[in-house]
C-alpha positions in Angstrom: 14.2 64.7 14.7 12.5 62.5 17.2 13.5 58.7 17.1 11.5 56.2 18.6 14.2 53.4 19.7 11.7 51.4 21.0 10.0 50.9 17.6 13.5 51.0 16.0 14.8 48.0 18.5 11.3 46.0 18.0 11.9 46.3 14.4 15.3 45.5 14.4 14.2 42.3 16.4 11.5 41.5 14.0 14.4 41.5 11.3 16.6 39.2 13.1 13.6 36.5 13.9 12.8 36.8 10.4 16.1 36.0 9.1 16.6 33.2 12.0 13.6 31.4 10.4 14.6 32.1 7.2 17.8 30.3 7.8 15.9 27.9 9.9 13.7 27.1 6.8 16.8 27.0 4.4 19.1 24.4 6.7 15.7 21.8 7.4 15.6 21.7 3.6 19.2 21.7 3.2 19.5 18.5 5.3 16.1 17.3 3.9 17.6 17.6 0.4 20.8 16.1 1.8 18.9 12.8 3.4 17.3 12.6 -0.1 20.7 12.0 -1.9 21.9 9.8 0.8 18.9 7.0 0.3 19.3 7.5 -3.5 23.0 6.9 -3.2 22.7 4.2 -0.7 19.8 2.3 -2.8 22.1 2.7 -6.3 25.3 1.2 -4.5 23.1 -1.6 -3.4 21.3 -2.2 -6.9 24.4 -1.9 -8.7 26.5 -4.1 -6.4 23.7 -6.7 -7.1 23.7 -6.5 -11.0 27.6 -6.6 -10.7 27.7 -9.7 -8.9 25.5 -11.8 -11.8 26.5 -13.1 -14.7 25.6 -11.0 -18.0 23.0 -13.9 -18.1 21.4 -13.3 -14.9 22.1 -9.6 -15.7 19.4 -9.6 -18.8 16.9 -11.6 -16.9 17.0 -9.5 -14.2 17.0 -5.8 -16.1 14.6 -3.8 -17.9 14.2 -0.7 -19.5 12.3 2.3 -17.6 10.1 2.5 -20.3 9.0 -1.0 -20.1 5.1 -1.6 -19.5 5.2 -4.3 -17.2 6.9 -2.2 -14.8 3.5 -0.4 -14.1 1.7 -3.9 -13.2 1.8 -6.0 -9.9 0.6 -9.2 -8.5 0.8 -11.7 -5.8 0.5 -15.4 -5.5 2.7 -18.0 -6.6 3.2 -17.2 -10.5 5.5 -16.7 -12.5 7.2 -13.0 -13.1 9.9 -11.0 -15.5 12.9 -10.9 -13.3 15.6 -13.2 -11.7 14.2 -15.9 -9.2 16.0 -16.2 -5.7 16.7 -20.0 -7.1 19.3 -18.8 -9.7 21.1 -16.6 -7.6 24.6 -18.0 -5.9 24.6 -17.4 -1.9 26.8 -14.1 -2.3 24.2 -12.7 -5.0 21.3 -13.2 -2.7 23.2 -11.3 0.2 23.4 -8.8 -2.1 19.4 -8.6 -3.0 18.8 -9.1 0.6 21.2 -5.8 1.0 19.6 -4.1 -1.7 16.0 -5.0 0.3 17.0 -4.1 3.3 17.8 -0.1 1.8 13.7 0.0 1.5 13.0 -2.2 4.8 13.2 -1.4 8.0 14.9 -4.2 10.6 10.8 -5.1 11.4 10.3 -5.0 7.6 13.5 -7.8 7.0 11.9 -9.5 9.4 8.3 -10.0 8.3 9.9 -11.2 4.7 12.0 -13.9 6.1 9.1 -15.0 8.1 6.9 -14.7 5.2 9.6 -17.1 3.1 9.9 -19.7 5.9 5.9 -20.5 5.5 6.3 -21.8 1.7 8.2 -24.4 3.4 5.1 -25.5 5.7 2.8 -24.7 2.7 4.8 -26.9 0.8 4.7 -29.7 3.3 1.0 -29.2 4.1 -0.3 -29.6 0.5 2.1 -32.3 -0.6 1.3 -35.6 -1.9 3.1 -38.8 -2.6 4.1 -38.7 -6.2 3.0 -34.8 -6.6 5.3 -32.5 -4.5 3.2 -29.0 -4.0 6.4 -27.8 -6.2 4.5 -24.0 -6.3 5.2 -23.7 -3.0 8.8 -23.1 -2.6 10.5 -20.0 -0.5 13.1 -19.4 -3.6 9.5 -18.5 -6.3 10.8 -14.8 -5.5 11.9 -12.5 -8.0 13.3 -8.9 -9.0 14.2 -7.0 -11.7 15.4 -3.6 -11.8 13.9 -0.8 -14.2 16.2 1.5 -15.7 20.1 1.7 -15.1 20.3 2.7 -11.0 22.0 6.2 -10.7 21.5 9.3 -9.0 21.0 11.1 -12.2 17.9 9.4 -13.8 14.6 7.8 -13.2 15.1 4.1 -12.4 12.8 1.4 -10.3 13.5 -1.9 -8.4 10.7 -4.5 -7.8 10.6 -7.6 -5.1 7.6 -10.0 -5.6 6.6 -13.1 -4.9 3.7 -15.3 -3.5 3.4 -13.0 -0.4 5.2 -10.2 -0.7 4.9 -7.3 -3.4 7.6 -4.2 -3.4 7.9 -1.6 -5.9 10.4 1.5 -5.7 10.6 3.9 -8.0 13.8 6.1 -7.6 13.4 9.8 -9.3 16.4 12.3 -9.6 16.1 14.3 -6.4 13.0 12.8 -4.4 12.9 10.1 -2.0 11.9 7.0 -3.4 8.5 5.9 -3.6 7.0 2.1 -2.0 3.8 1.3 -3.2 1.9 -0.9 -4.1 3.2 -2.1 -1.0 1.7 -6.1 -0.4 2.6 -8.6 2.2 1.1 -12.0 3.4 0.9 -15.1 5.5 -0.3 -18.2 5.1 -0.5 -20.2 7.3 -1.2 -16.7 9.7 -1.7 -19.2 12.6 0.7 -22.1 14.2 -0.8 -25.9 14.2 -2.0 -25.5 17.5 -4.2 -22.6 16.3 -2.9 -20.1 18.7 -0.1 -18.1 17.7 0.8 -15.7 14.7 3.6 -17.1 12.6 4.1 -13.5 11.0 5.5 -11.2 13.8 4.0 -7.7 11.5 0.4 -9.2 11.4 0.5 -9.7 15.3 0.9 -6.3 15.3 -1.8 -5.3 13.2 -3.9 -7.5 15.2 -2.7 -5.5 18.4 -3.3 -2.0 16.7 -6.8 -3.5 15.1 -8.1 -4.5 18.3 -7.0 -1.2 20.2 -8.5 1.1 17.6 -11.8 -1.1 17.9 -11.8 -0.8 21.2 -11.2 3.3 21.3 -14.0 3.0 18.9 -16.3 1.2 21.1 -19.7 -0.1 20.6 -21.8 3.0 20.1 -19.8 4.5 16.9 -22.8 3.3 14.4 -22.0 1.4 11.1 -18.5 0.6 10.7 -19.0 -2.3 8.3 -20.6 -1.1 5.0 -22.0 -4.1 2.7 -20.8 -7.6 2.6 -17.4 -8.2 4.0 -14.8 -8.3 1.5 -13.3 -11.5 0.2 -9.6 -10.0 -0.3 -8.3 -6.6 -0.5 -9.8 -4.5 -2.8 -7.4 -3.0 -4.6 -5.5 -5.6 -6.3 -3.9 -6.6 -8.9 -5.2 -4.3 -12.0 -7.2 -1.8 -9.8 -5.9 1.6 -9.7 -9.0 3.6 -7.4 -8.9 3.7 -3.9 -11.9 1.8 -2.2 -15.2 3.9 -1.1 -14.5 6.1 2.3 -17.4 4.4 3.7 -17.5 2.7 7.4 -17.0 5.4 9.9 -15.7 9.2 9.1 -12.5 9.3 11.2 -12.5 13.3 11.0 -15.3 12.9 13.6 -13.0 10.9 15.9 -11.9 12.4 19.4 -8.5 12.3 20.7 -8.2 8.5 21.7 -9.9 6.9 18.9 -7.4 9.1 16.3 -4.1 8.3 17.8 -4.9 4.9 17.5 -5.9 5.2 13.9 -2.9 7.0 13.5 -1.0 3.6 15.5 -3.2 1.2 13.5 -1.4 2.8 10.3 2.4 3.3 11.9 2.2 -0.4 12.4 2.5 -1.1 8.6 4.6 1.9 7.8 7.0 0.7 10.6 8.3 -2.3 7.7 9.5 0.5 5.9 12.8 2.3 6.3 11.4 5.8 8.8 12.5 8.2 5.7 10.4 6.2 3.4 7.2 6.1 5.9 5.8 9.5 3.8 2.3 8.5 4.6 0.1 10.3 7.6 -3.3 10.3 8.4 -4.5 13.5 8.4 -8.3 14.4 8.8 -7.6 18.2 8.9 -6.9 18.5 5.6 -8.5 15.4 4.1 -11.5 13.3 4.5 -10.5 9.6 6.3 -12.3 6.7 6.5 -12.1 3.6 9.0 -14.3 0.4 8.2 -14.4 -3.3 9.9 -16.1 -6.4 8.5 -16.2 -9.5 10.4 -14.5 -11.1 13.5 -12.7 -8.8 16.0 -9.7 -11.3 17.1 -7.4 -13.7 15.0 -9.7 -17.0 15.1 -12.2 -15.1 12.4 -12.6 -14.1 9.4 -11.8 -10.1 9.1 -11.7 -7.0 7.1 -10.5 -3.3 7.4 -9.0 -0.3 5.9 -8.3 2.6 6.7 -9.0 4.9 3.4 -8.4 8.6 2.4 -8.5 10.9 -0.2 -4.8 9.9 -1.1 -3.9 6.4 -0.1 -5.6 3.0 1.3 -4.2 0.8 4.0 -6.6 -2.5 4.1 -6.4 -6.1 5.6 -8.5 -8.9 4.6 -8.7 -12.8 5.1 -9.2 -14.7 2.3 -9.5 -18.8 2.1 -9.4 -19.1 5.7 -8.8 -17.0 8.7 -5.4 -17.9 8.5 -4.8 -16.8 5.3 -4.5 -12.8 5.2 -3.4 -10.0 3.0 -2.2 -6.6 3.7 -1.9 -4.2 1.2 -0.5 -0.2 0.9 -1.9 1.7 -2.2 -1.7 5.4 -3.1 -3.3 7.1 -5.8 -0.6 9.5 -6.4 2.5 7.8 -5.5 1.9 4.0 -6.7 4.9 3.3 -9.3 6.7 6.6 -8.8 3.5 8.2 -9.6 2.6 6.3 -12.7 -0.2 4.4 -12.0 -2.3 4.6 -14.9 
């Protein structure tokens, strides 16, 4: 019997490559899975050394069952919410929110929401008169309230809002945790001498906006559909994603995508990196990029960034230094109960 030990020894190689990416394939879902416990574990130690650390009266203002409606709803602006406000809580109990925010935030993300805080002080001052303190304006109006009881086993949620800043995460039993609606703010964007950004995270997003428009350049065609929009579109009590009108980033070249790609990075980069499960990907989905208005700081603005799954968009509203920013997705939003 003739053997071909060639063939055998390329086949016998074929079966060991095979089994390498086999076991390749089972360890990177291995340590996926394993990452995925570890923020779930981190996030319910957090949560539940927070609810610990209250008072069974602070405890029922700040809980909620999973089933409750209002834990599929979000807003912004200085209102009133369900939760626990940052004014009730003793100075230990708000290190422990702050610990509990910063399992969701990344170091940039902590950041943005103390600077975000610090400017209800200047609102406050700005719109204050003698006899009628601007009361509404007050960097403790922030509240949470957690959704369910925070374990590894079950579905349970945590949400942060406040006038300019909106977090919801919705823990599920084996899947990283979800982010959006995602919302952040400033107001006022600008110093008094009209020349710097007090918000470190929207100086950014004006450094990413401006090099996308410039890899765009001035022969791209219409990039700014209709009237510019007076806020971000998907607000409060909208659940689709704005048109993919503007320009069709699937036709962009190499330049002009990696910094639609950076343009989008820059928001994600608030988020903890394992919870940044967004990508813009024009391969597999169509992608949108639209601009209204002003191209620096001093001017009223608009974009977003738009695909089939999720929407990034900035908008000014009241004033070029008053801006929103705001991450939506279509499947994700709430843990994926969005309607």
């Amino acid at each position: 019997m003739n053997v071909n030990v060639h063939a055998v020894r390329a086949s016998a190689i074929a079966c060991l490559l095979a089994l390498s990416s086999i076991a390749a394939a089972t360890r990177q879902a291995s340590d996926a899975q394993g990452e995925t416990a570890r923020i779930n574990r981190t996030m319910v130690r957090a949560a539940g050394a927070f609810m610990e650390g209250l008072s069974a009266e602070q405890q029922e203002k700040a809980s909620a069952p999973w089933d409750e409606p209002e834990r599929r709803t979000w807003q912004f602006g200085p209102v009133r919410r369900e939760g626990i406000v940052l004014s009730d809580l003793s100075p230990a109990s708000f290190e422990r929110l702050e610990a509990l925010l910063d399992t969701a935030l990344s170091p940039r993300g902590m950041e943005a929401w103390r600077e975000i805080r610090v400017l209800e002080e200047v609102l406050r001052e700005r719109e204050s008169r003698p006899g009628r303190p601007a009361t509404h304006r007050d960097p403790d109006l922030y509240w949470l309230r957690v959704y369910g009881t925070p374990a590894a086993d079950t579905d349970w949620s945590w949400r942060f809002e406040g006038h300019h800043i909106a977090l919801h995460v919705t823990c599920r039993q084996g899947a990283l945790p979800t982010v959006t609606p995602f919302f952040i703010g400033a107001s006022p964007l600008l110093d008094a001498r009209d020349r710097d950004v007090t918000v470190g995270a929207f100086a950014r997003l004006r450094s990413a906006a401006d090099d996308l428009l410039d890899a765009i350049g001035e022969e791209a065609g219409d990039m700014s559909p209709g009237e510019r929009p007076s806020d971000i579109r998907m607000g409060p009590g909208k659940w689709d994603l704005p048109p993919r009108d503007g320009l069709d980033v699937n036709g962009f070249g190499e330049r002009q995508l990696a910094a639609a790609r950076a343009l989008l990075d820059c928001y994600l980069e608030l988020l903890d990196e394992p919870l940044r499960q967004h990508a813009l990907r024009p391969a597999e989905e169509d992608v949108s990029f639209a601009h209204w208005g002003a191209t620096t700081v001093r001017g009223e603005r608009a974009w977003a960034l738009v695909t089939e799954s999720f929407a990034l968009e900035l908008a000014t509203t009241t004033g070029k230094s008053h801006v929103h920013a705001l991450l939506r997705d279509a499947g994700r939003d709430f843990g994926g109960e969005a309607k």
